[in-house]
N, CA and C atoms as a LAMMPS dump frame, in Angstrom:
ITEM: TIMESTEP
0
ITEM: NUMBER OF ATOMS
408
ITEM: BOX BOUNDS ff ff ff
-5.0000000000000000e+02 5.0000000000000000e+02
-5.0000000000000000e+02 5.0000000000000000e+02
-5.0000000000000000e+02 5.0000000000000000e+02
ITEM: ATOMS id mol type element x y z
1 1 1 N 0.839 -1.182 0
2 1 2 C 0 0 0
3 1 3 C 0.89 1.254 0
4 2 1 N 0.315 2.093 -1.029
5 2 2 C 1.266 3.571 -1.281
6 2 3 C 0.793 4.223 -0.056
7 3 1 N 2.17 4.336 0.701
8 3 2 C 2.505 5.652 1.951
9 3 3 C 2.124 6.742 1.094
10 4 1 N 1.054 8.209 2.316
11 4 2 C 0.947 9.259 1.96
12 4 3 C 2.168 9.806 1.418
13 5 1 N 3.768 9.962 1.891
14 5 2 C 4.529 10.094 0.721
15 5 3 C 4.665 9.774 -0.424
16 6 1 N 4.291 9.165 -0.91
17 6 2 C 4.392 8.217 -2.212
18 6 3 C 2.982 8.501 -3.288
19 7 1 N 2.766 8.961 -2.679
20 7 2 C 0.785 9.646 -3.148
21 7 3 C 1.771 11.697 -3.521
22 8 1 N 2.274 12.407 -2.3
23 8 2 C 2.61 13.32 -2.731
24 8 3 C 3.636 13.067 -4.037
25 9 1 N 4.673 12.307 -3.798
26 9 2 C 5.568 12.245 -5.069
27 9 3 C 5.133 11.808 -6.339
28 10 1 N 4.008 11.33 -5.924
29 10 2 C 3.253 10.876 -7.38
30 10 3 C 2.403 12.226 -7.783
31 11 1 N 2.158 12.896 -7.381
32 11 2 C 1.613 14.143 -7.787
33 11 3 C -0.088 14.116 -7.259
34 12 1 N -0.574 13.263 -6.564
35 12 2 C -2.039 12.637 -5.87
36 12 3 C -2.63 13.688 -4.881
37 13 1 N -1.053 14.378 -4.298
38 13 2 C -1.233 15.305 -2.946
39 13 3 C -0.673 16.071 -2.927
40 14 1 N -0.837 17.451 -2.424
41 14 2 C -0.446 19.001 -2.914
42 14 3 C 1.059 18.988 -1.718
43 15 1 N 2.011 19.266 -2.216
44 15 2 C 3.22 19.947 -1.356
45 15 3 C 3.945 20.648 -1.94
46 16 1 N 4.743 21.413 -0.58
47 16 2 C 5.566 22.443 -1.45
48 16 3 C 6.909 22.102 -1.605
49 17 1 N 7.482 21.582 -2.927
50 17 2 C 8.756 21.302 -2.915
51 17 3 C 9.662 21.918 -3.102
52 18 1 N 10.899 21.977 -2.341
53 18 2 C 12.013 22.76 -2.323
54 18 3 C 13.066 21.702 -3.373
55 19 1 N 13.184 20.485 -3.362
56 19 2 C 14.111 19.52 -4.125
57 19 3 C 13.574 18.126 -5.111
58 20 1 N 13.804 18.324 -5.919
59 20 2 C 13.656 16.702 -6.997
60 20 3 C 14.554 16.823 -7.481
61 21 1 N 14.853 15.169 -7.505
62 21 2 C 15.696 14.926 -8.543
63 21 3 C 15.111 13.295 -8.929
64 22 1 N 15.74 12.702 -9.263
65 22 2 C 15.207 11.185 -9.798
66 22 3 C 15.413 9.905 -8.86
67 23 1 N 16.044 10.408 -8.047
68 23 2 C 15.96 9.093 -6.589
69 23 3 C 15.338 9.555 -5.141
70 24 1 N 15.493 10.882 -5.232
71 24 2 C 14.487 12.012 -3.578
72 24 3 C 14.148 13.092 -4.086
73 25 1 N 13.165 13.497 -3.129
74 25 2 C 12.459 14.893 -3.189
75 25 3 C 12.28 15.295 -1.719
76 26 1 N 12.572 16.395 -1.552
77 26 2 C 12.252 17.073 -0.066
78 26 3 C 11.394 18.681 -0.278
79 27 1 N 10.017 18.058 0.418
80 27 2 C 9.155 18.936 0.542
81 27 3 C 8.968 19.322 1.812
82 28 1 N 7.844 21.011 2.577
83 28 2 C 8.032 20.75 3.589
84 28 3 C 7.067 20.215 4.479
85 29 1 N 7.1 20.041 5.949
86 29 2 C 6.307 19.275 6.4
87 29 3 C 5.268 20.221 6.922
88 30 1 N 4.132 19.213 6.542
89 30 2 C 2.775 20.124 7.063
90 30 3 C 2.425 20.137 8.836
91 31 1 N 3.243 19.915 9.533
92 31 2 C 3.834 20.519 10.65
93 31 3 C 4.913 20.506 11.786
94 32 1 N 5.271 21.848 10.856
95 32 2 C 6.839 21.667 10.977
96 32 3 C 6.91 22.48 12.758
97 33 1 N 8.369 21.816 12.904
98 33 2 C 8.74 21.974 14.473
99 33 3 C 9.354 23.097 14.354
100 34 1 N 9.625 23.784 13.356
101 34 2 C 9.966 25.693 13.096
102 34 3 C 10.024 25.665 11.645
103 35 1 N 9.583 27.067 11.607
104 35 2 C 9.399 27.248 9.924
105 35 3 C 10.744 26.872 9.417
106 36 1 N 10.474 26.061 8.177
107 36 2 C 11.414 26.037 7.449
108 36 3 C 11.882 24.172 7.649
109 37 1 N 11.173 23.514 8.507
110 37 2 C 10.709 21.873 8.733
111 37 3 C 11.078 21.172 7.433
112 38 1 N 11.753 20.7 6.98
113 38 2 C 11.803 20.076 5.681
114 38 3 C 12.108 18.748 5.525
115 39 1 N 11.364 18.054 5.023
116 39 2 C 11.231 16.104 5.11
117 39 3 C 12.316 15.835 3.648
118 40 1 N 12.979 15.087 3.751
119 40 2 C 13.59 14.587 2.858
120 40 3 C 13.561 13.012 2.349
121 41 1 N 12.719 12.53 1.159
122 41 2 C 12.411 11.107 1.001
123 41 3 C 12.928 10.966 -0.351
124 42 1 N 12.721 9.55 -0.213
125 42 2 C 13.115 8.512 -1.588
126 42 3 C 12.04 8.139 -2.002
127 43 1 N 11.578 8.544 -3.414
128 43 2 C 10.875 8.014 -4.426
129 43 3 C 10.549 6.689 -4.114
130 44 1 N 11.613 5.646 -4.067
131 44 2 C 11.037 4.33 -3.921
132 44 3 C 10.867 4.4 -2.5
133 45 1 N 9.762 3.505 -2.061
134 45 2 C 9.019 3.102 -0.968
135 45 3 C 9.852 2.215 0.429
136 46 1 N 10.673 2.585 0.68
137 46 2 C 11.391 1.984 1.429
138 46 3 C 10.786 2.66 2.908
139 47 1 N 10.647 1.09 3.767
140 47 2 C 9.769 1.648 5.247
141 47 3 C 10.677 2.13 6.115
142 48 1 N 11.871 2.015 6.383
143 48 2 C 12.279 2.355 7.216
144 48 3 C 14.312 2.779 6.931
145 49 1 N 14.716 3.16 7.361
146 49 2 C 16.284 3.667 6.972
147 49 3 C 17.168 3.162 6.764
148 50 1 N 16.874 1.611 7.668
149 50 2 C 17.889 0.415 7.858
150 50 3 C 17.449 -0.18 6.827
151 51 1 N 16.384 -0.062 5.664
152 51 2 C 16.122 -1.151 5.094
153 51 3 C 17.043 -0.82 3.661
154 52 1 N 17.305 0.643 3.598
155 52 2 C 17.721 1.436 1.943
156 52 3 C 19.076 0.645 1.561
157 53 1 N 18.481 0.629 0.244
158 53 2 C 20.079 0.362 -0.19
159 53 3 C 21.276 1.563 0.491
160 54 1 N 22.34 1.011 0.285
161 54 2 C 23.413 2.171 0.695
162 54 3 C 23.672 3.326 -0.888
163 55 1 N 23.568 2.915 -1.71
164 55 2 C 23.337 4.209 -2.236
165 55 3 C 22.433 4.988 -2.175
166 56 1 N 20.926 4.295 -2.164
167 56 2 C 19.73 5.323 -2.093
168 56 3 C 19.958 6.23 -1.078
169 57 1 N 20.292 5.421 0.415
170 57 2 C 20.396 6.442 1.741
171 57 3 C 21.327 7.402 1.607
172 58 1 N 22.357 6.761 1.071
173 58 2 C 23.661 8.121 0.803
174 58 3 C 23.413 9.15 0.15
175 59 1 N 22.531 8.897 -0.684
176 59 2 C 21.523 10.059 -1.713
177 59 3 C 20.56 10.997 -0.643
178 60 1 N 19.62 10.623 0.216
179 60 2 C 18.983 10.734 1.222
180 60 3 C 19.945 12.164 1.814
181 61 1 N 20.795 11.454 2.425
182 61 2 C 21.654 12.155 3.391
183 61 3 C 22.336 13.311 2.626
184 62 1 N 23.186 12.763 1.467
185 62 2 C 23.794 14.319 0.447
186 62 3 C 22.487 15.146 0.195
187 63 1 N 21.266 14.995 0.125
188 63 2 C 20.396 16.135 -0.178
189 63 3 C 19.687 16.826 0.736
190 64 1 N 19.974 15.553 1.857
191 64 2 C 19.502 16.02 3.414
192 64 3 C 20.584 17.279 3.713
193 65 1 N 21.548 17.362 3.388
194 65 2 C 23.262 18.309 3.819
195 65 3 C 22.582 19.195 3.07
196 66 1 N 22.045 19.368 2.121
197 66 2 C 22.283 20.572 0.995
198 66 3 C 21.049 21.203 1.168
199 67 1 N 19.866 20.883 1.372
200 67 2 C 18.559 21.722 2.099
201 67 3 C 18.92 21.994 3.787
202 68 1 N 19.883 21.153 4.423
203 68 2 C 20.011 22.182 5.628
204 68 3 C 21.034 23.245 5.431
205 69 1 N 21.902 23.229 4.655
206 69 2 C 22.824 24.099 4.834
207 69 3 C 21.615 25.373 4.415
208 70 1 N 20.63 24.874 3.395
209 70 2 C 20.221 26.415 2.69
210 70 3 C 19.251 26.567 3.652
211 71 1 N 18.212 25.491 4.223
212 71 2 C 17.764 26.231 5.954
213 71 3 C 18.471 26.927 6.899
214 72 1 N 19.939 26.252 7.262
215 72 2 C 20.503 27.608 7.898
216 72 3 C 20.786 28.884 7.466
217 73 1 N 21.012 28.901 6.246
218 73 2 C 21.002 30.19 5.725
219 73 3 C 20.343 30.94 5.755
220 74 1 N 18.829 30.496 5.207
221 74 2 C 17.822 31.249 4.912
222 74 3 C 17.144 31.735 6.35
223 75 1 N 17.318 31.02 7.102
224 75 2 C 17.184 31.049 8.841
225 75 3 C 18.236 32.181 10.079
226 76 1 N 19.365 32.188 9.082
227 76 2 C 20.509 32.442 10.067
228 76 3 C 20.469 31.334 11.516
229 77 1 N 20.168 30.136 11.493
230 77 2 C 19.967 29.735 12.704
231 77 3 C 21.284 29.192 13.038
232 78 1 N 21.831 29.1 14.063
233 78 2 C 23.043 28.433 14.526
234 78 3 C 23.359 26.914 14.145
235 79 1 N 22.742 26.163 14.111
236 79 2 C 22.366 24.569 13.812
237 79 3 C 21.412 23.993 13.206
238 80 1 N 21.297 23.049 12.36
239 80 2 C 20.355 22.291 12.081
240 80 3 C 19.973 21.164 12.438
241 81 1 N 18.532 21.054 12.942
242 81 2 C 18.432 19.689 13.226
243 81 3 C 17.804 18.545 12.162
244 82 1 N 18.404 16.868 12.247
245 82 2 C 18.127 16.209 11.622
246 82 3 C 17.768 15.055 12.68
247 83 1 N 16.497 14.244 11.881
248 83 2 C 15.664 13.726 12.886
249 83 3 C 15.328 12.243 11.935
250 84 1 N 15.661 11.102 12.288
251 84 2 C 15.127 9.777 11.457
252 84 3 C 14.396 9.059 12.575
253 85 1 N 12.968 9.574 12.448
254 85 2 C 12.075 9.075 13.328
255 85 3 C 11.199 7.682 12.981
256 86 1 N 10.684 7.859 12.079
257 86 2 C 10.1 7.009 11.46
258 86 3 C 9.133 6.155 11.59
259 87 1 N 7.99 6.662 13.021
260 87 2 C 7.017 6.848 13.261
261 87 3 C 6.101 6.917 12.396
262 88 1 N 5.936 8.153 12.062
263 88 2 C 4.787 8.474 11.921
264 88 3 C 4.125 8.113 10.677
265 89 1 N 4.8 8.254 9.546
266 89 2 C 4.543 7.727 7.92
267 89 3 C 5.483 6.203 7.63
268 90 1 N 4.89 5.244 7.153
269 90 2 C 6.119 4.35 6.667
270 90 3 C 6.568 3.957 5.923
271 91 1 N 7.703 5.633 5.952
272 91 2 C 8.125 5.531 4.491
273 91 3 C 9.728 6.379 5.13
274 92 1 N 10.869 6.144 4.422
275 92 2 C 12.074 6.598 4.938
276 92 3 C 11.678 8.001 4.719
277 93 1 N 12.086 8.651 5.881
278 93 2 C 11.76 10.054 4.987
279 93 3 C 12.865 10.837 6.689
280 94 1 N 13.673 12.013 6.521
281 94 2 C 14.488 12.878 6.705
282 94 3 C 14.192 14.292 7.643
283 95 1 N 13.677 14.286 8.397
284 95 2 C 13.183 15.6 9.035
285 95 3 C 14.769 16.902 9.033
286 96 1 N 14.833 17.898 8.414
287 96 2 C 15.811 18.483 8.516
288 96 3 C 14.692 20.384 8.751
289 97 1 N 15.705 20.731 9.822
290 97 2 C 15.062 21.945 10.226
291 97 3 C 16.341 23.067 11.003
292 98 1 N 16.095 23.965 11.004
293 98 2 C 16.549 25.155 11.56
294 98 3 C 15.974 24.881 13.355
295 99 1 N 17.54 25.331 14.036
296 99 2 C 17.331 25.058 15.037
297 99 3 C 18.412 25.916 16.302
298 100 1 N 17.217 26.24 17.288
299 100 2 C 18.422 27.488 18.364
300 100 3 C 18.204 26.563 19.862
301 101 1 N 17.74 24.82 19.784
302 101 2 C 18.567 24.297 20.614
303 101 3 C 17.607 22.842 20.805
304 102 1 N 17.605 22.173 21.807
305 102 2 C 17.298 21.27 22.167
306 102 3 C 15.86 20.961 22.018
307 103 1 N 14.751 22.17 22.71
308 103 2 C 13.557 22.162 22.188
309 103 3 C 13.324 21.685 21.058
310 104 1 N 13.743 22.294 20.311
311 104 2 C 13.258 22.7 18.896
312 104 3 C 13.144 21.277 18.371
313 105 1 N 13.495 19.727 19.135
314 105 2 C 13.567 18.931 18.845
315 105 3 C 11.874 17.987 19.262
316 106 1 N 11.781 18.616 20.155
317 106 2 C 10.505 18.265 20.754
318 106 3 C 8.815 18.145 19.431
319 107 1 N 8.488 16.864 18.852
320 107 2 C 7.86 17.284 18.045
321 107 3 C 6.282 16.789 18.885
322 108 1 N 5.702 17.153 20.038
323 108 2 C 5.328 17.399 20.902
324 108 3 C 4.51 18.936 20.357
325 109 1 N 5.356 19.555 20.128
326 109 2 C 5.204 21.041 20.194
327 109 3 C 4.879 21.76 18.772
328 110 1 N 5.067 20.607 17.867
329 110 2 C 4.914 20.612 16.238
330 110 3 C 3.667 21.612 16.404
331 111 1 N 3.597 22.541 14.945
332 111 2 C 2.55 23.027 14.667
333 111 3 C 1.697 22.921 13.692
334 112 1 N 0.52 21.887 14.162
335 112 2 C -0.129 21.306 13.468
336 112 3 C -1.068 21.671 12.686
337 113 1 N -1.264 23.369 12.645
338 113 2 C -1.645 24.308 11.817
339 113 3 C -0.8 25.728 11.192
340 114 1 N 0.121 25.142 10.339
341 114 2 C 0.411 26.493 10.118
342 114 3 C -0.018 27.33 9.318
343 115 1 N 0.331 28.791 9.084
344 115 2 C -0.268 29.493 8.255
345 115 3 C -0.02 28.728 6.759
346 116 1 N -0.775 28.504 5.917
347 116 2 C -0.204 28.532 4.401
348 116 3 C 0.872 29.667 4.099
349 117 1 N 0.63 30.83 4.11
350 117 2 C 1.36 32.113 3.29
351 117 3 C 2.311 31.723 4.098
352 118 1 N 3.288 31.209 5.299
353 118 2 C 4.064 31.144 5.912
354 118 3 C 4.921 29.605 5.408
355 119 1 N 4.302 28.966 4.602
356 119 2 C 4.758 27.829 4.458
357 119 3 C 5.275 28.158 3.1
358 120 1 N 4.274 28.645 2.04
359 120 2 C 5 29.787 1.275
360 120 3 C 6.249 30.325 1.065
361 121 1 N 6.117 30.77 2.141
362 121 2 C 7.142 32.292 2.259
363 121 3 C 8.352 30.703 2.665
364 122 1 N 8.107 29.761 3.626
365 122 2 C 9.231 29.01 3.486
366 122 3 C 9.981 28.511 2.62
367 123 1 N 9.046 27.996 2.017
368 123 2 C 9.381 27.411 0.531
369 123 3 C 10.279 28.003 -0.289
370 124 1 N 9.862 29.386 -1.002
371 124 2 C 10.635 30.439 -1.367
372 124 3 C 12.027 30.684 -0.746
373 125 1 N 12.326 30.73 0.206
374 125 2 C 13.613 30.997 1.161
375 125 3 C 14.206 29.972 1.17
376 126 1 N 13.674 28.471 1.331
377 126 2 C 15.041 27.458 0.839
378 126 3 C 15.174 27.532 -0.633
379 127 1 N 14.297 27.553 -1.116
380 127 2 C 14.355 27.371 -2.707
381 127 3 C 15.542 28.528 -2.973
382 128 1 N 15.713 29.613 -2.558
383 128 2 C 16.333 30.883 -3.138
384 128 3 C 17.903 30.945 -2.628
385 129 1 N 17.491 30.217 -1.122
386 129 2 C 19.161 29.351 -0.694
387 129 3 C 19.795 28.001 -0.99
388 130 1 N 18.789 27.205 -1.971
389 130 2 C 19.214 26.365 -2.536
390 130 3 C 20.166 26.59 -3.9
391 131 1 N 19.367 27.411 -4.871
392 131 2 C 19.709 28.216 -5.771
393 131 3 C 21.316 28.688 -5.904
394 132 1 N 21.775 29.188 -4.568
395 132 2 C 23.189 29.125 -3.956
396 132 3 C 23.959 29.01 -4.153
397 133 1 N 23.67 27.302 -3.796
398 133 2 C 24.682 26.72 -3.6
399 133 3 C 24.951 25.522 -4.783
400 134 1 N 26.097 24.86 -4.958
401 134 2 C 26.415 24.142 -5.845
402 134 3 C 25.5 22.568 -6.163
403 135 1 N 25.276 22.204 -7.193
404 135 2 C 24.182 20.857 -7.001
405 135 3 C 24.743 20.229 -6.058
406 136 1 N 23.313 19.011 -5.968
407 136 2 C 24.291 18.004 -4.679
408 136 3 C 24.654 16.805 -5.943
C-alpha cells in the first residue's frame, strides 16, 4: 500500500517542494517543528532507513546536507536539526530543520496548523538558498 509520501511524489497530494531529482524529493512538512521543517524522502518506498540500499540512503543524506545548509542560511539559525524518526509515515523520509537548541527537537510542540502564506514564504527561502549553492 502507497505511503501518503508516495501519493505526494506521485503528484495525488499538494506539497511544497524545495528539491527533486530522480531518486528524492524534499518537501516541507505540514507541521513543521519551526518554519522552514523540511522532510527529505526517496521516491522508492522503502519503510524504514535500515532497510535502503546504501546508495539510495547516501543520496537521502547528500540532499539532506544541501537543504540544511540552505535552511541555515535562509534562517541564520546556529544549527540544524536532523531527525530519522520514522514513526509516523512508513516511508524513509528525513526531518531536517533550523534550530536554536534542544527544544526545537521536541515534536510534541509541532505546529499542526500552520499558516499557508508562511509555508509559502518558506518554501521560497530554501528554494532561493538552494539556488546558492552548488548541485548536490
Amino acid at each position: 500500500m502507497a505511503s501518503i509520501f508516495s501519493k505526494i511524489l506521485a503528484g495525488e497530494l499538494p506539497a511544497r517542494f524545495v528539491w527533486q531529482d530522480e531518486q528524492v524529493a524534499a518537501f516541507l512538512s505540514i507541521a513543521p517543528l519551526r518554519p522552514g521543517h523540511t522532510l527529505v524522502v526517496p521516491r522508492q518506498e522503502v519503510d524504514q532507513w535500515t532497510a535502503a540500499e546504501d546508495g539510495l540512503f547516501t543520496r537521502c543524506m547528500t540532499v539532506a546536507q544541501h537543504v540544511g545548509r540552505a535552511v541555515q542560511r535562509a534562517w541564520d539559525a546556529p544549527r540544524v536539526g536532523l531527525v530519522l524518526a520514522g514513526f509516523e509515515v512508513p516511508h524513509l523520509h528525513i526531518h531536517v530543520f533550523p534550530t536554536w537548541g534542544m527544544d526545537d527537537f521536541d515534536f510534541a510542540r509541532a505546529d499542526h496548523h500552520p499558516d499557508p502564506a508562511a509555508l509559502d514564504d518558506a518554501a521560497s527561502r530554501i528554494r532561493a538558498a538552494l539556488d546558492g549553492q552548488d548541485s548536490a
